[in-house]
N, C-alpha and C positions, 0 to 999 in steps of 0.2 A: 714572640719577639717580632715586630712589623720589621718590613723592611722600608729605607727611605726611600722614593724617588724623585729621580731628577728630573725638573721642571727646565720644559723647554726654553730657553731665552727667546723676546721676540722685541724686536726692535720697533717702535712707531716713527715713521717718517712724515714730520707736518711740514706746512710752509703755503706763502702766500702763492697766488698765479703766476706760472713761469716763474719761480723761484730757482727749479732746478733738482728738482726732488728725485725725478724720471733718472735723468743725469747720473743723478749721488748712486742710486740704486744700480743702475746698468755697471759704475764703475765696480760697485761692489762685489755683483756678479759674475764680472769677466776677472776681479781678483780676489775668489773666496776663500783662502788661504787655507786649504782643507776642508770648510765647511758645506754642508751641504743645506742649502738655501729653499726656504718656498715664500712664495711672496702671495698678497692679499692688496690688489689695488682697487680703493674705491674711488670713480669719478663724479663731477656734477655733469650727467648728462646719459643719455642714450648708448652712447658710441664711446666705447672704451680705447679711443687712443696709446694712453699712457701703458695699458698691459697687453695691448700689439705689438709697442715697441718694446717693452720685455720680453716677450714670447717669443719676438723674433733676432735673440742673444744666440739662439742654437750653444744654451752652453750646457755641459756634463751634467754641472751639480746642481744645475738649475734647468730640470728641466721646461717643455711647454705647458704639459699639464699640471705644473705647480707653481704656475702660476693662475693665483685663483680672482676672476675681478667679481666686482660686486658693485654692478650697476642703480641697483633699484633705489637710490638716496643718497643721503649722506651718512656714512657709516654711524655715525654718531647718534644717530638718530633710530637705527634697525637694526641694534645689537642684539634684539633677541630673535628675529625673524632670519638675518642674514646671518652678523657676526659670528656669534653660536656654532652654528652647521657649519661655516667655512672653516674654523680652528676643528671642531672634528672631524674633516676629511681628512685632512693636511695633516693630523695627529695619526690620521691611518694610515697613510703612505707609507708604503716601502720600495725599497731603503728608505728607513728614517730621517726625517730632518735631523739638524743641528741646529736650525736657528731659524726665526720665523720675520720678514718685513713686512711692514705695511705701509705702503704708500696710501695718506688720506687725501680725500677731495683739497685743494685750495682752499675750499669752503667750510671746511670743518674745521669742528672744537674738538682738539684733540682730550679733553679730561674727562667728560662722558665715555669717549674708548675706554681712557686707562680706570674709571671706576667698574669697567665691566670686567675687568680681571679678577676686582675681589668675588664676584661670583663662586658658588661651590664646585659648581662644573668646572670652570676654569682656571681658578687660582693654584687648585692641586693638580695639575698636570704645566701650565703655562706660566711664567713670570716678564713681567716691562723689565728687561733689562736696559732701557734707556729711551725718554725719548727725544729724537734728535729735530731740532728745528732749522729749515734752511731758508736764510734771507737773502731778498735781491741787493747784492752790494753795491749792483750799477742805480739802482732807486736810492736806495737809503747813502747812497754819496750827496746824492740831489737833496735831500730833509725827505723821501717820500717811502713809504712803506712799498710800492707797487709803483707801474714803469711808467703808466699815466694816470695822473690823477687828475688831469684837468674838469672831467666833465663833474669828478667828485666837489671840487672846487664850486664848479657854476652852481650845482645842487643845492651848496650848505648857502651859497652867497643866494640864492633864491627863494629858501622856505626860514621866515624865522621862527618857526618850531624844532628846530634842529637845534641841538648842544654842541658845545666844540668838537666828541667824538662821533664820527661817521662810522657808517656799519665796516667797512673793510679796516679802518685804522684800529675797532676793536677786534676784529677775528684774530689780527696779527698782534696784539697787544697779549692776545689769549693764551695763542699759538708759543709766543717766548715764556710766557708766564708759567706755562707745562712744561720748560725746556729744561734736560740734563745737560744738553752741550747743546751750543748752536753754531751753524755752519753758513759762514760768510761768502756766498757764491758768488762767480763772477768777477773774480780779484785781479787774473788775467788782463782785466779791461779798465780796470784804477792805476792810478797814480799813489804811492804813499800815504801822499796827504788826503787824496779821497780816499782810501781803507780806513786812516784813523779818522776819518767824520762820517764814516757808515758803521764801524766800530762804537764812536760817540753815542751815536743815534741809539745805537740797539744797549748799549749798558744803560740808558736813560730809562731802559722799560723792564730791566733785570731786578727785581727783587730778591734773587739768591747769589749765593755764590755760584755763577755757571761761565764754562767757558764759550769763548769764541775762537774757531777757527777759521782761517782763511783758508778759499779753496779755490781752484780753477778747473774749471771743464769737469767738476764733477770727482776732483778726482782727491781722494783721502783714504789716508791707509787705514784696512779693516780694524786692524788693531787700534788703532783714535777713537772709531763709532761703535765698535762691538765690545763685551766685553765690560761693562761700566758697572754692571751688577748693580744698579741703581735700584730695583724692587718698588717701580715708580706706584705701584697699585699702592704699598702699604706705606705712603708717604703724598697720599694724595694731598692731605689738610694743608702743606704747605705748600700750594699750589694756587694761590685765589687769581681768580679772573672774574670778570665783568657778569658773567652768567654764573657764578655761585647759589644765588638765589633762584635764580629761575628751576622750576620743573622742566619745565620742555624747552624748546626752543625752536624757529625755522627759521628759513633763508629766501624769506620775500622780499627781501632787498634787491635780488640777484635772478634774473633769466636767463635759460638756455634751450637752444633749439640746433635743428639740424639743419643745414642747405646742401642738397646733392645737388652735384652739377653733371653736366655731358663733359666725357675726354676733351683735355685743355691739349691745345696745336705744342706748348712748350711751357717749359717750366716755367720760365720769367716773366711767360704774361699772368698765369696764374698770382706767383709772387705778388706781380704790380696792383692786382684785385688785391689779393688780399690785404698788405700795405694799406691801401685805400681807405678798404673796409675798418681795419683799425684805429683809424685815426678817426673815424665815425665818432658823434657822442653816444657815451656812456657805452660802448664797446669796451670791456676788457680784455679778453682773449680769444683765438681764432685757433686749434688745432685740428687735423684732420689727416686724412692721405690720399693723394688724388692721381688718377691716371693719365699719363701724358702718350697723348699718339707717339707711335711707334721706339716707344722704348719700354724694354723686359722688366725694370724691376717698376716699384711703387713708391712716388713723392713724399716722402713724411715732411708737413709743414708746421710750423707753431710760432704764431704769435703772440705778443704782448704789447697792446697800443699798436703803433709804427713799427713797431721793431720786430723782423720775420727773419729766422733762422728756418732754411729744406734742405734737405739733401735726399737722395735715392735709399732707402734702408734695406731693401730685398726684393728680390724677384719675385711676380706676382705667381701664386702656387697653381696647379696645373685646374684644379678644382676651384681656383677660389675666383668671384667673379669679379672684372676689374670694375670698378668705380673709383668718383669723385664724391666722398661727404667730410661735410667739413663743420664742428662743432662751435659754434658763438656762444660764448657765455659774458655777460654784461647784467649790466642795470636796470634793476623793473623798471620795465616801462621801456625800453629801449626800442628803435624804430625799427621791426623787426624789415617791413618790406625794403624799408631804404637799404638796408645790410644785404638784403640777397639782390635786389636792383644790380649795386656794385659787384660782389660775387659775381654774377653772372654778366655782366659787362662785357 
């Protein structure tokens, strides 16, 4: 007589740039209502921002080394080189998870992850209990998937071999299209009436029944996002997106590089770079963590367009050496020297 086992639940966290995914996750960590958590953050880039700032939750059930990143791509793309081996360590840990997150690049297809579930290795230990998509509701109030679109704008008005969809309007198109629930970020900062025309917006791209929640600062109870028993691997077919057909796929639409800078004199002047730097063409985002003279902890900074949220996250470790690097991700082709010019300003 076998016996049955239970497959770990594991959550995928998609969403456009600065959506707020980081956010969603930290909340959930600091309220895991018993469970005990490991996370797997892939970013587009070198420098793992996003699972520094999980790392550095100092929480019980979450600890540092479970949280696992995986730089090398786009997860969606190195499921058998990365993915794989990351769900097997994380399945060795002890004490045992409860429940597994993934925070995916901005830039990724989340359906390629969830078809790697039906794999043999992992279908019989792991299951997609949900996965949750988080939209900017301060964009999508404006008609826009993302916080600037203008340089996407000059783009389409400049090549007419271009279709009315643009590469970021389909990632995000994709992104809902894979969604069990989706989570309307940033509601804090609407009025009513812009919730129900960012609301409007994102049911115009729902082809199932799925819901939408409003949320502020990231913050929704476990019980909403965990929990959904969705079994999204064996229920992929109803899921189409724009890349169904495709075999592979990449993201040469999209550049990122690094700019380390010397200790900034204060945070504001930093700030006012960065701002700057943002509002550059085809710039879409700016995160990093930067040292400012004579203060202990470390600047966490993050942009989208013009719009730059810092603050201090933690004291820099007695080992670890202080720097300034700060991650750009944008548009091929983007002017990389003019962006660090500014930076460095």
């Amino acid at each position: 007589m076998s016996v049955a086992v239970s497959r770990i639940p594991c959550t995928i966290v998609t969403g456009f740039l600065g959506s707020g995914k980081t956010t969603l996750i930290r909340h959930l960590l600091e309220n895991p209502g018993g469970r005990r958590f490991a996370v797997i953050v892939n970013e587009f880039g070198d420098v793992g921002i996003d699972g520094e700032v999980l790392k550095g939750c100092g929480i019980d059930t979450c600890p540092e080394e479970n949280v696992v990143e995986l730089a090398n791509g786009c997860i969606c793309c190195t499921v058998a080189d990365d993915f794989e081996p990351a769900l097997e360590a994380i399945l060795a840990f002890q004490p045992a998870v409860d429940h597994i997150l993934i925070e995916t690049s901005g830039l990724a297809l989340p359906k390629p992850l969830v078809q790697a579930f039906k794999w043999p290795a992992v279908r019989a230990r792991v299951t997609v209990d949900g996965v949750v998509a988080v939209a900017d509701g301060e964009a999508l109030a404006d008609g826009r998937v993302a916080h600037d679109m203008g340089a996407l704008a000059e783009q389409r008005a400049a090549d007419d071999a271009l279709d009315h969809d643009d590469p970021i309007e389909e990632v995000f198109e994709d992104q809902i299209a894979c969604a069990d629930l989706v989570i309307l970020s940033k509601t804090d900062l609407l009025s009513a009436d812009q919730i129900g025309a960012a609301s409007s917006h994102l049911s115009a791209h729902l082809a199932r029944a799925v819901k939408i929640v409003p949320a502020a600062a990231g913050s929704i109870d476990a019980q909403v996002l965990l929990g959904l028993g969705a079994a999204a691997e064996a229920d992929i077919d109803n899921r189409r997106t724009h890349h169904d057909d495709d075999l592979d796929h990449e993201h040469d639409d999209f550049d990122s590089f690094i700019v380390e800078l010397a200790a900034t004199a204060d945070a504001d002047s930093l700030v006012a770079r960065v701002t700057a730097a943002g509002e550059l063409p085809d710039v879409l985002r700016i995160k990093g963590f930067a040292d400012v003279d004579g203060k202990p902890m470390r600047l966490l900074v993050q942009a989208v367009g013009a719009r730059v949220q810092s603050h201090f996250d933690r004291p820099w470790k007695a080992d670890e050496q202080r720097s300034t690097r700060l991650v750009v991700i944008g548009l091929h082709g983007l002017d990389r020297a003019r962006v660090e010019a500014v930076l460095a300003a």
